[in-house]
N, C-alpha and C positions, 0 to 999 in steps of 0.2 A: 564413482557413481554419483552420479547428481541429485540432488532433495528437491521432491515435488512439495511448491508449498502454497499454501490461498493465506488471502487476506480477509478481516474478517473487523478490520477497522476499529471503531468507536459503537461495533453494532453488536460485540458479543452482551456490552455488560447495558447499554440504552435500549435493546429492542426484547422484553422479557418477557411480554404481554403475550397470552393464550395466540399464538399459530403466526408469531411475529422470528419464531425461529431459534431460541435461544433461552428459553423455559429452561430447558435441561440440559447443562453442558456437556454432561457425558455421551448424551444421547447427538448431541450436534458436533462433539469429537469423534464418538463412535463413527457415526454415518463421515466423517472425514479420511476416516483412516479406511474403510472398506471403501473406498474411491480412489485410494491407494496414495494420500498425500501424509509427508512425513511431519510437515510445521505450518505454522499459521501465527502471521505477521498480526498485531491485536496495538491498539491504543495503551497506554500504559496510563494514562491522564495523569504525568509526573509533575506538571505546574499547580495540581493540585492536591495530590499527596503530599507534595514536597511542602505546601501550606498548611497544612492539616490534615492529616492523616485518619481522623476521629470523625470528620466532618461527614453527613449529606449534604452532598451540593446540588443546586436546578440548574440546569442546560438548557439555552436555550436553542432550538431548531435549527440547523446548517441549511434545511432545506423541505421541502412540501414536497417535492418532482420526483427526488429521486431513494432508494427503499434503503440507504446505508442509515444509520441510525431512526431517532426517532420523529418524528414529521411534529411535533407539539413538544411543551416544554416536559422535560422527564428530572424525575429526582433518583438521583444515583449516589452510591459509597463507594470509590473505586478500592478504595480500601475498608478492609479486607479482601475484598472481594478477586480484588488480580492474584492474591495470590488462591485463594478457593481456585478460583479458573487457570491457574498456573499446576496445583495441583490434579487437578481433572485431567489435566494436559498427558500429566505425569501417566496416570492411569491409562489413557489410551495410546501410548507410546507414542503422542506427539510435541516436540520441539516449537518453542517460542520466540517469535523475533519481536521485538518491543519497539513499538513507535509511539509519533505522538499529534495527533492534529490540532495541537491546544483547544480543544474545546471552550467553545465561550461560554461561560455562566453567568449569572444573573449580574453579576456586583463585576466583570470581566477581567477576572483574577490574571489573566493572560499580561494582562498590560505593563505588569511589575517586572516582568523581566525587561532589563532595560541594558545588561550586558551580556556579554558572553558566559562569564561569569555566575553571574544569574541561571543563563539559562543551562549553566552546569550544575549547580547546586541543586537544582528543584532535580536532576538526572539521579546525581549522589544520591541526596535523601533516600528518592524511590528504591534506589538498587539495592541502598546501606538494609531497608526493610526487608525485600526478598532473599538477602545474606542471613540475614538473621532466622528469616523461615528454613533454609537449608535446600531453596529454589534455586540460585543462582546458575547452579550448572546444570540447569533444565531450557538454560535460555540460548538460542542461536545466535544472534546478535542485536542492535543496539543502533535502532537508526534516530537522530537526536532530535528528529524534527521532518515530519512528511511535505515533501517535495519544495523545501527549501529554494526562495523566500518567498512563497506566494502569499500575497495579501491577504488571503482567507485562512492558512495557518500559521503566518507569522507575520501577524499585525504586529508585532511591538518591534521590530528588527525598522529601522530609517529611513538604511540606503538601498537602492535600487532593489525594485521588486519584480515578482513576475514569472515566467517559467525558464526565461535563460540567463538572468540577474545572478544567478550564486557564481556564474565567473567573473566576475566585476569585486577589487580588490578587497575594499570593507566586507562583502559576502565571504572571503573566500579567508579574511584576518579572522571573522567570527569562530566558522566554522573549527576554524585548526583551533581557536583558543579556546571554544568549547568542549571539543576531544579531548584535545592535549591535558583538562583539567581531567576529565571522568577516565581516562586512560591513567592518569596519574593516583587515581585511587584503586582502579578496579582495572589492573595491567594486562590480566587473560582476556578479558570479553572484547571480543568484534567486534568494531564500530563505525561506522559511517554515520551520512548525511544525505537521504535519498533525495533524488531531482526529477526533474519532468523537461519535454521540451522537446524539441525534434533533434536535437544533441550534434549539433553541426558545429563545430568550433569549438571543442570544449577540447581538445588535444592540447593546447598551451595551457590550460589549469594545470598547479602545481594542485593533485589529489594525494600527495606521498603521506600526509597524516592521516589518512584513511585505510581500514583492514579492507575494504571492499568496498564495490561502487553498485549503489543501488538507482541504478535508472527505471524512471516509468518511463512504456514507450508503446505507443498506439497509430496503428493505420490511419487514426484521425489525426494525431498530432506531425504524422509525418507527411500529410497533403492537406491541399484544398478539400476535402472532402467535407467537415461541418462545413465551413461560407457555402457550398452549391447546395446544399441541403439547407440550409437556414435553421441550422443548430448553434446557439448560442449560450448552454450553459444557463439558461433558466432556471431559477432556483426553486420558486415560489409560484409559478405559472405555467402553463402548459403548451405552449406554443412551439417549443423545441421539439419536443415528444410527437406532437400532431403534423410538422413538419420530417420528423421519422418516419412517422407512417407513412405520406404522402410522396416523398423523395428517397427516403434512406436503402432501403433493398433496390428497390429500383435502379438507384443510379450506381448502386457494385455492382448490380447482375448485368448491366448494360457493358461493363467493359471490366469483367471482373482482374484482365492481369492487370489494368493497372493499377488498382489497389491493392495485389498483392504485390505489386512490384513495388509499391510505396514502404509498404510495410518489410518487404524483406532489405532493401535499402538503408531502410534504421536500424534493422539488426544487426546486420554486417558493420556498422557504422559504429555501435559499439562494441561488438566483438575487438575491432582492428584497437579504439580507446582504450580496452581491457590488457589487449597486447602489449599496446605502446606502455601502458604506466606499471603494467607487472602487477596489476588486484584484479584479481576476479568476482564474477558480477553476480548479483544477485538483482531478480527481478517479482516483485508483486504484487504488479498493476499493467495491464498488458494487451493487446496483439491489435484487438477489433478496433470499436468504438469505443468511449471514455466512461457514457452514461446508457446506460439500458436496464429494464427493467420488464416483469411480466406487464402485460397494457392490451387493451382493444387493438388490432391490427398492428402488431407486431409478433416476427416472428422469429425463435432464435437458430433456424438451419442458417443463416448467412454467418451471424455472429460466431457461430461454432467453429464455420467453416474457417473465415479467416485466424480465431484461435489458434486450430489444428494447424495451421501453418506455422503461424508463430512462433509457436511452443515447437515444433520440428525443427524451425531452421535455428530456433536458439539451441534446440540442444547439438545439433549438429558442429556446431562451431568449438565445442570443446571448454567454452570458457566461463560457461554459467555454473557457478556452484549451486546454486539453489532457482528453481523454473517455477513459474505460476502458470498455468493453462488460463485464465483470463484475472481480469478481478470481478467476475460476476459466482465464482465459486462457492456459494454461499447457501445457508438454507432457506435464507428467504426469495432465493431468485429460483422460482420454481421449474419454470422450464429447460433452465442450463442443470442444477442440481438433483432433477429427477432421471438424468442422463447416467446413472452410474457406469455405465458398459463404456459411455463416451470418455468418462473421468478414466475408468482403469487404461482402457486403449492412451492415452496421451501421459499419464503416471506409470505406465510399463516402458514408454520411451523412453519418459525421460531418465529412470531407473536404469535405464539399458546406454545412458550417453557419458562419454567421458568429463570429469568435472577438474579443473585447474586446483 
């Protein structure tokens, strides 16, 4: 049986603020788990436990545009606090996979990892901490670094950057020296290195130091679709978003197979990657578009629709241990997460698919 799981980012412990989604973690695991999902992929902010652990740290802004953490600077303790929220977890019978988008703070603690090694050590620390609570086997697995090496989560990494850069040698020496250390302390726990990208060519990457391959993979990242819309990942402005409205349903509904044919092209694409390297996959960032949000004239039947697809044709294939129905699964995304009937129909499939 396969694990329904969402992601819930750098947004469970930055977004705390009255009706921002995550006041109450029991009550936004509760509402996770009557949606029928078994885990939730969360930020660990290990570059900075691993610093001080005692510490509040300020964060500043990833972004204004889009609702995953917080749009202003916010002051956070991630410790204690992951494991409070690991134990909450506990209680609603849901599983933890731990990533990390280095978050940037004030004085940009990020920067110090300057090896592999490094950026092992600040993983140990954290883990060494949630051993000691008696969490450790609450956790699913252990991705060292989200969508390795993009310049916005791992600025300190040299060599080539980007969404298809981790198969280029120096990305691919990192990554194994990195595991191969946390794997060397903590030998049960599952670990990877999630990626992004339209995943064409990645069959030659030696991944054999990885328990599993966590690809993000999206209808936008497998076509022309952002460029004819004039979506560009806007951070800080809105122009992206107002050309959503203006182009985005629009141009699926105009010729909807081909974007699902885009999309289900990527899937099959890593399905066959899965086969070939013998790890099965874990995904939780997924199907539609990259960025969406509740907003004046937008609307989420298209979004959903291509989801439902996604999430079917992965579970269909046999080789996803763990399925995300989109990355918008979230409480602060109102119009996907007031959808419960929608959540259990696509967490009853994937429940019902075979898992590698």
């Amino acid at each position: 049986m396969a694990i329904a799981i969402t992601m819930w980012d750098f947004s469970w412990l930055e977004r705390r603020w009255p009706g921002a989604g995550y006041g109450d973690w029991d009550a936004a695991l509760g509402g996770l788990r009557e949606r029928g999902y078994d885990a939730v992929r969360i930020d660990a902010y290990p570059h900075l436990i691993g610093v001080d652990a005692q510490r509040t740290w300020t964060l500043l802004p990833e972004w204004t545009t889009n609702d995953w953490g917080a749009p202003a600077k916010v002051r956070v303790a991630p410790w204690p606090a992951l494991a409070e929220f690991l134990r909450a977890c506990r209680r609603q019978g849901i599983r933890a996979g731990l990533s990390t988008w280095f978050r940037q703070d004030v004085d940009d603690h990020r920067l110090h990892i300057a090896s592999a090694r490094a950026h092992a050590r600040v993983w140990i620390r954290t883990l060494e901490l949630i051993e000691r609570e008696g969490l450790l086997g609450d956790l699913l697995y252990v991705d060292l670094c989200n969508e390795w090496p993009l310049a916005n989560w791992a600025p300190f990494f040299k060599g080539a950057q980007g969404a298809g850069a981790w198969v280029q040698p120096a990305s691919l020496a990192w990554m194994r020296e990195a595991v191969g250390l946390v794997r060397d302390r903590f030998p049960g726990l599952p670990l990877t290195v999630s990626v992004t990208g339209d995943h064409r060519g990645v069959e030659g990457a030696d991944v054999s130091f990885m328990d599993l391959l966590e690809p993000h993979l999206w209808m936008a990242t497998t076509s022309d679709f952002y460029e004819r819309v004039g979506y560009r990942y806007e951070r800080f402005e809105s122009r992206g978003y107002e050309n959503l409205v203006a182009r985005g349903e629009a141009l699926y509904r105009a010729d909807p197979e081909c974007w699902q044919g885009a999309l289900a092209d990527g899937i099959d694409r890593l399905a066959a990657w899965s086969r070939r390297s013998g790890l099965p996959l874990i995904t939780t960032e997924c199907w539609g578009v990259v960025d969406y949000k509740d907003w004046p004239g937008l609307d989420w039947g298209w979004v959903k629709e291509l989801c439902a697809l996604g999430t079917a044709r992965a579970a269909a294939t046999g080789r996803w241990r763990a399925i995300a129905t989109s990355n918008f699964c979230a409480p602060q995304f109102r119009g996907m997460w007031d959808d419960a009937a929608w959540h259990r129909r696509l967490t009853d499939l994937i429940h019902a698919s075979p898992a590698p």
